[in-house]
N, C-alpha and C positions, 0 to 999 in steps of 0.2 A: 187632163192628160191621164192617160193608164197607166194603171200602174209597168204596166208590159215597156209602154214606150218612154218610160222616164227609168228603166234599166239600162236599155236597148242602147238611153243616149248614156249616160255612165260608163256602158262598155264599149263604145264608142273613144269616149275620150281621155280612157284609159289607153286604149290601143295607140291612139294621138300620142299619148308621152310617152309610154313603155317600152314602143317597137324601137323608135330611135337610136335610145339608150343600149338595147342589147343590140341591135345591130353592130352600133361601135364598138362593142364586147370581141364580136365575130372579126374585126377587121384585125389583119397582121400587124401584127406590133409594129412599130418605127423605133429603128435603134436607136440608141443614146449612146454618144461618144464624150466617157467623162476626162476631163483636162488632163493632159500629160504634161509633166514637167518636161524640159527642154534637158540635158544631159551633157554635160560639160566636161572637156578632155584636156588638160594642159600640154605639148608639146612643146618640152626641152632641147632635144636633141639636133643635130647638125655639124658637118665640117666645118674646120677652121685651119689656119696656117698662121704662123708663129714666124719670127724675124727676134733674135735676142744678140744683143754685145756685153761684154763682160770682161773685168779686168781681175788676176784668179794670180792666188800666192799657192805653192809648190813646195812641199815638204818634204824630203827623199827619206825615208825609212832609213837607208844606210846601204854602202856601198861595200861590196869585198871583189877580189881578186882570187889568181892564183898565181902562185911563184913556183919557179923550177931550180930555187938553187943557182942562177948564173952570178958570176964574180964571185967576192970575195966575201962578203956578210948576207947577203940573202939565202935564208933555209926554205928547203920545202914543202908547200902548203900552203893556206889558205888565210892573209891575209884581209884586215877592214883597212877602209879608206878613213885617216883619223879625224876628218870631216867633210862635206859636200853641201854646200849650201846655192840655193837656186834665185833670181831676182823672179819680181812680176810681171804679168807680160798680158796682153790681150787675146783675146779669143768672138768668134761670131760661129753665130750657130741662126739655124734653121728646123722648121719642121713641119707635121700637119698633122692634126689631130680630129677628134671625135668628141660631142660635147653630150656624155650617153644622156643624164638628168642634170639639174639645177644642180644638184651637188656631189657629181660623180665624172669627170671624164679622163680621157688618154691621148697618149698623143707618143711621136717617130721622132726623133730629132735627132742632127747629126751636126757637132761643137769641130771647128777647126782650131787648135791653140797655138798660135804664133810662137815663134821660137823663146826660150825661156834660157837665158844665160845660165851656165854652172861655172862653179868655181871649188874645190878641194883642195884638199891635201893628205901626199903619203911619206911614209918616214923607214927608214930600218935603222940599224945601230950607228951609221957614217953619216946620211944624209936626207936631205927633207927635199922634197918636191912638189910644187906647186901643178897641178890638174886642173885645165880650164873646156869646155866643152858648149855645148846647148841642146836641147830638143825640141821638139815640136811633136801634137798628135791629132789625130782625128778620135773621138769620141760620138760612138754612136749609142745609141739609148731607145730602151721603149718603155714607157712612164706613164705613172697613174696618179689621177688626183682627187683629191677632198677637199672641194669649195665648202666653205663653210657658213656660205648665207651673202648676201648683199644688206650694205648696209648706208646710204647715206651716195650709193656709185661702187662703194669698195665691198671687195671680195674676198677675205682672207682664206687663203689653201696651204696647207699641205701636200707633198708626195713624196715619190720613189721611185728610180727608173734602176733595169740593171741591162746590161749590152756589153760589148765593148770599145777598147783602145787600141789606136794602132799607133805605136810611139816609135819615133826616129830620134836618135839619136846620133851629130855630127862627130866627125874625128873628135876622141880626144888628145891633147898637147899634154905630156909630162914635161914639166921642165925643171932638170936635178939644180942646173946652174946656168945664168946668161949665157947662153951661146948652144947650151946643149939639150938639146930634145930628141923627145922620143914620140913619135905618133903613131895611136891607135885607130882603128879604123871603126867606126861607128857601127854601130847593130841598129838594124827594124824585124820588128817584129807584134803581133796583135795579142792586145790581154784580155783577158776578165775585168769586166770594170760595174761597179755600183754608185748611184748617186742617192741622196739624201735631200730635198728641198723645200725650203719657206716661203713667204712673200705674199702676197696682195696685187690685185688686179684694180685697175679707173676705170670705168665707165666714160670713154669720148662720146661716142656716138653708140644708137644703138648695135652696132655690130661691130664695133672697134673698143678693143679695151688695150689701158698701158701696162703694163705688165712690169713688176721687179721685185727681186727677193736675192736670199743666198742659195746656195748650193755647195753642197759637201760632195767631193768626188775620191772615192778610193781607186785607185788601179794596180793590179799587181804589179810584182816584180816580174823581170825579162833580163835578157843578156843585154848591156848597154856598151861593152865596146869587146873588140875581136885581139888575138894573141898581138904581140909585139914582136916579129918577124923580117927576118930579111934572109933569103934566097932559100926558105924554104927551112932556115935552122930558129928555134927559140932564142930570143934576146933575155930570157928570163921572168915574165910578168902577161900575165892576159890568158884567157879571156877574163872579164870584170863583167857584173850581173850587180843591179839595184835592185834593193826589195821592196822597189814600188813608190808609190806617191801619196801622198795626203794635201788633195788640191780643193781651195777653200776661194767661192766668186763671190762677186755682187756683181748682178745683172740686171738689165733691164732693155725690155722690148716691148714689140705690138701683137697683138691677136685681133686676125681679122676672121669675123665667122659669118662662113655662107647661109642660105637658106634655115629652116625651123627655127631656134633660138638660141638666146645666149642669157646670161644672165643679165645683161645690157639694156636686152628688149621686154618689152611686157607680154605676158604670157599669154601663146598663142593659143586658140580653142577652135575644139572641133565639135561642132553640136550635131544631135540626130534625134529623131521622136521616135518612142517605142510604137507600135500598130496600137491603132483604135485596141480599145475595147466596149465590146458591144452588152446592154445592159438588156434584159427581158423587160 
């Protein structure tokens, strides 16, 4: 063979393996789609409604009057009541809240307080008098809270609501001696009211928890009964105004919570993939 034709084939079977190769040089890349993690969102939040009962002691700051001088030992001015003390009594309450994060939410509620007995007394230089009455209020509130972790089911919180009170207060009876009275006619009217709250939530079910703690309730003072009058002339005494309350529960209820989460339920997740990314 020549030397011509033992090139010829050489370059031949160069072209055999060479061409191949850069052809697939020339061809459009195929993209590469490298792994995308998956993206994870927890979702806390959701409505909820509240059912609470509570049996709540009642502290009267203190009671005054005003007198006009009638009879024979009353001056005029402005008299305390030399004491007022209240019994315990029930109250229910309702509401419906928002559960913003795991350890953040708020919530409406609005406490009816079943009638609360009173009982006093006032005195001047001749005689002492026995005052017996009662009230009753609605307390409204809007409150916020700090769940403090779940642990075992339980949830210990704190919070603070402020709103207010709308306090009734029935006739009160002065009685100087058996036989003799005097009736005032009861004041209503709406306060300023602040509460203060502790306690701990169960886990029943994932969207039912038990609910109970205390609660500290301030409410101002108001007028609590009207002058002592008959045909239009002063009997001497009224109107009377307390300077408020210092009401102290223990409660316990249910929270049932709709839709997204609670701290009851396991954390819900919203997953999504970021777009491909393409590699050269």
């Amino acid at each position: 063979m020549s030397k011509f034709s033992k090139r010829l084939g050489f370059a031949v079977l160069f072209a055999s393996v060479a061409l191949p190769a850069f052809a697939a040089d020339m061809v459009e890349p195929v993209p590469e789609v490298e792994p995308t993690p998956v993206v994870e969102q927890t979702a806390y939040n959701g409505w909820y409604i509240r059912g609470d009962a509570a049996y709540r002691w009642s502290e009267l700051r203190g009671i005054n009057y005003i007198t006009y001088g009638a009879g024979c030992c009353t001056l005029p001015g402005t008299k305390d009541f030399d004491f007022g003390k209240l019994k315990g009594a029930l109250s229910l309450g309702g509401g419906v809240g928002y559960q913003v994060t795991n350890h953040f939410r708020v919530d409406l509620t609005g406490d009816y307080f079943f009638k609360s007995k009173f009982r006093g007394q006032t005195s001047d230089f001749t005689s002492v008098s026995v005052d017996t009455s009662s009230y009753s209020a609605f307390l409204l509130l809007a409150n916020a809270y700090a769940d403090l972790g779940t642990y075992n089911g339980f949830t210990p919180y704190v919070g603070a609501g402020i709103g207010g009170a709308n306090v009734r207060w029935n006739d009160l009876r002065n009685t100087i001696e058996p036989g003799i009275d005097n009736f005032h006619k009861g004041a209503r009217n709406w306060r300023f009211a602040y509460s203060l709250m502790a306690g701990a939530s169960y886990c029943l079910t994932d969207k039912l928890a038990l609910d109970g703690g205390y609660r500290f309730t301030r409410i101002n003072g108001g007028r609590m009964f009207e002058e002592h009058s008959a045909g239009g002339v002063s009997l001497g005494a009224g109107p009377g105004f307390d300077r408020g309350f210092n009401m102290h529960e223990v409660r316990a209820g249910l929270r049932y919570s709709f839709g997204g989460n609670s701290n009851c339920a396991a954390p819900q997740t919203v997953s999504y993939e970021p777009a491909p990314v393409y590699k050269q």
